[in-house]
C-alpha positions as CSV (number, residue, x, y, z in Angstrom):
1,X,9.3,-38.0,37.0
2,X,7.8,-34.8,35.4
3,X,8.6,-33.3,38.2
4,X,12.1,-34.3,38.9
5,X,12.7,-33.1,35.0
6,X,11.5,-29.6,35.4
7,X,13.7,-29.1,38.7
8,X,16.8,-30.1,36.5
9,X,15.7,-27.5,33.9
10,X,15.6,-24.9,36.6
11,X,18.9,-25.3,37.2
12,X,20.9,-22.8,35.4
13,X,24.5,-21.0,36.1
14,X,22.4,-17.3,37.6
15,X,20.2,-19.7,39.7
16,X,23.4,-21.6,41.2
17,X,25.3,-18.4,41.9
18,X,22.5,-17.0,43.5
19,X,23.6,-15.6,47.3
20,X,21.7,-16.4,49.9
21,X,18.3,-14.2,49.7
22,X,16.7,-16.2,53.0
23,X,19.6,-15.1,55.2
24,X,20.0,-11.6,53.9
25,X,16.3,-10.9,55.2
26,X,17.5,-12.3,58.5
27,X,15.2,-15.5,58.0
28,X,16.3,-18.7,60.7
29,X,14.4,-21.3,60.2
30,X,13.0,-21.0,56.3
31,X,15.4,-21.4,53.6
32,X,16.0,-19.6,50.1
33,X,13.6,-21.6,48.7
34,X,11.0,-22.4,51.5
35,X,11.1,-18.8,51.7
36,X,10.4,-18.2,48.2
37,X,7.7,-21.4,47.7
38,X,5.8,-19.9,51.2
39,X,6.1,-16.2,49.6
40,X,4.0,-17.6,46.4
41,X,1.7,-19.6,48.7
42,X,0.6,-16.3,51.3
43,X,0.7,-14.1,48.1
44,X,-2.4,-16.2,46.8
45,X,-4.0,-16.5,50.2
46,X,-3.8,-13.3,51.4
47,X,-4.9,-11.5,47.9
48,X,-7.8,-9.3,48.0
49,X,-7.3,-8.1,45.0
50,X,-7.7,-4.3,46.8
51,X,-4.7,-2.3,45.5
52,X,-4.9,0.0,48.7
53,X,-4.2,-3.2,50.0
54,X,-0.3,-4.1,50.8
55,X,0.6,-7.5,49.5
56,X,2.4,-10.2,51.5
57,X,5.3,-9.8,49.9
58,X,5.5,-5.7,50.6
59,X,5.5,-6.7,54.5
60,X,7.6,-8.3,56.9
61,X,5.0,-11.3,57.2
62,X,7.3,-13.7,55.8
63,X,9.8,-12.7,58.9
64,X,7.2,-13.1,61.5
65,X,6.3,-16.6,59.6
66,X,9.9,-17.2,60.0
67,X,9.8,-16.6,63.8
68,X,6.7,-18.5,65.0
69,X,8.4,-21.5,63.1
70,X,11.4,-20.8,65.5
71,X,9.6,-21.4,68.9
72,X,7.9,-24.9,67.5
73,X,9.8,-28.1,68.3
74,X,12.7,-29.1,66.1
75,X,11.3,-31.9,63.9
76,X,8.3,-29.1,63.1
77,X,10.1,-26.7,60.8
78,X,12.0,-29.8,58.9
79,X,8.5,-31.1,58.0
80,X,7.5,-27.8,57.3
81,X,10.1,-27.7,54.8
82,X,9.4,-30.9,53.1
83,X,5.8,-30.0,53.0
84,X,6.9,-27.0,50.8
85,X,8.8,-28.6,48.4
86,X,6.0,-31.4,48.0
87,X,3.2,-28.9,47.6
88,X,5.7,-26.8,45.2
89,X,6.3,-29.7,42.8
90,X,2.8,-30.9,43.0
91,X,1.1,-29.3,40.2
92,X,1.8,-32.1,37.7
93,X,0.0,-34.7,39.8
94,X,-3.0,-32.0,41.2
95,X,-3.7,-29.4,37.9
96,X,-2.0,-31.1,35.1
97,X,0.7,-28.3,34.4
98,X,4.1,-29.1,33.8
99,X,5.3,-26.6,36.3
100,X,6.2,-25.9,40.0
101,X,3.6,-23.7,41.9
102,X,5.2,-20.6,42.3
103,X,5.6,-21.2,37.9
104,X,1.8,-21.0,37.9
105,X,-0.6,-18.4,36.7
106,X,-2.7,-17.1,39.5
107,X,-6.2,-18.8,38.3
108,X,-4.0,-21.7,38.1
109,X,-2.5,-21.0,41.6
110,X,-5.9,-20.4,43.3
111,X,-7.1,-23.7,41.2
112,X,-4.2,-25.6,42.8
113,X,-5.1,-24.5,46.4
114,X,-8.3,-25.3,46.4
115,X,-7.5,-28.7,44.9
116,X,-5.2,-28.9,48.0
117,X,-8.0,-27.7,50.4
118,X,-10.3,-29.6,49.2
119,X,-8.3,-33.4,49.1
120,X,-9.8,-36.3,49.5
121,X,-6.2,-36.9,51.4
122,X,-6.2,-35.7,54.9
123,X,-2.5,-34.7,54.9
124,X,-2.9,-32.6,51.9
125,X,-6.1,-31.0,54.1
126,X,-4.3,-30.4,56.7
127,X,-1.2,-29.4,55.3
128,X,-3.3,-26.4,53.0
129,X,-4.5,-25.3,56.5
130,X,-0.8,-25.0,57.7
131,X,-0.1,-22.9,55.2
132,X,-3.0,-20.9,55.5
133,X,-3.6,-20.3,59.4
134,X,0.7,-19.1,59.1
135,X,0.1,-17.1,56.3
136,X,-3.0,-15.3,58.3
137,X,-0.4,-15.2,61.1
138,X,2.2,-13.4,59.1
139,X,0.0,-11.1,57.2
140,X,-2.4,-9.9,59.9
141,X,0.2,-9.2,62.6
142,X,1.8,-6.5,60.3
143,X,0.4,-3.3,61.4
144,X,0.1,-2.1,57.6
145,X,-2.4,-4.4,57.4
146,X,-5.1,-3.3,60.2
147,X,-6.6,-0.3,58.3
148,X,-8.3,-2.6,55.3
149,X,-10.0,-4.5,58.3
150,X,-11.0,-1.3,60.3
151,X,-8.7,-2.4,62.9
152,X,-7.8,0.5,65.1
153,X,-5.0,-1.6,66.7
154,X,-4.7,-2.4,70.7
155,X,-6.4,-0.3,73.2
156,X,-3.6,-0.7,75.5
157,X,-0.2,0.3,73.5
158,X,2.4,-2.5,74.4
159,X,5.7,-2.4,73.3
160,X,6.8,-5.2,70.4
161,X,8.6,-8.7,71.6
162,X,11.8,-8.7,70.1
163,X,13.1,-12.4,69.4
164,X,16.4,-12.6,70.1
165,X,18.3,-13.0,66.9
């Protein structure tokens, strides 16, 4: 119910004539607001807290994200999906804060992943792994990345797979 209540408040007259963010960045499969929910999610995963460091956000990980989703069967990204919108509204029930995840403060954030990591429900288990090993995926395949790893990057230089779009 507490839930239901504070996505009613977010809707306001700017948030409904908001254009389509998702499809701008050429995202297929995630929508405006799976987009947004996984952004907050790999944000918090992916911090090292290094400010040499690009964050999630500053590279195309949420694109690549986007594009492994693509090649999975059908019925895959929809629960995907629905898994984002549970885990966004879920704070209520998992931290005790009336507010969606991405609404969080980062302690609060980090607090609500591990409570999701650490479930005594398998789904929620498995469903914070999801999240993590795609943001991994995402973040770690952007070249930007590789020098905080000392990654030198492929001995052999192959050229990038372009998806066709």
């Amino acid at each position: 119910m507490s839930a239901a209540m504070l996505a009613l408040s977010r809707l306001t007259p700017g948030a409904l004539a908001q254009t389509d963010a998702a499809a701008a960045d050429g995202l297929r499969v995630l929508g405006p607001r799976a987009a947004r929910t996984f952004s907050a999610i790999a944000e918090r995963i992916t911090f090292s807290g290094d400010p040499a460091v690009p964050r999630f956000g500053d590279t195309g990980a949420l694109r690549t994200v986007d594009a492994a989703l693509l090649q999975l069967p059908a019925d895959v990204p929809q629960q995907f999906s629905i898994a984002l919108t549970l885990f966004d509204y879920g704070p209520p029930l998992f931290v005790g804060k009336p507010a969606t995840f991405a609404g969080l403060a980062p302690v609060w954030q980090d607090l609500y992943l591990q409570a999701w990591s650490e479930s005594r429900f398998q789904t929620c288990r498995l469903t914070f792994e999801a999240f993590k090993n795609l943001s991994m995926l995402g973040y770690y395949s952007q070249d930007a990345t590789w020098g905080a790893i000392h990654y030198q990057g492929p001995w052999v230089v192959r050229p990038r797979r372009v998806l066709p779009t």
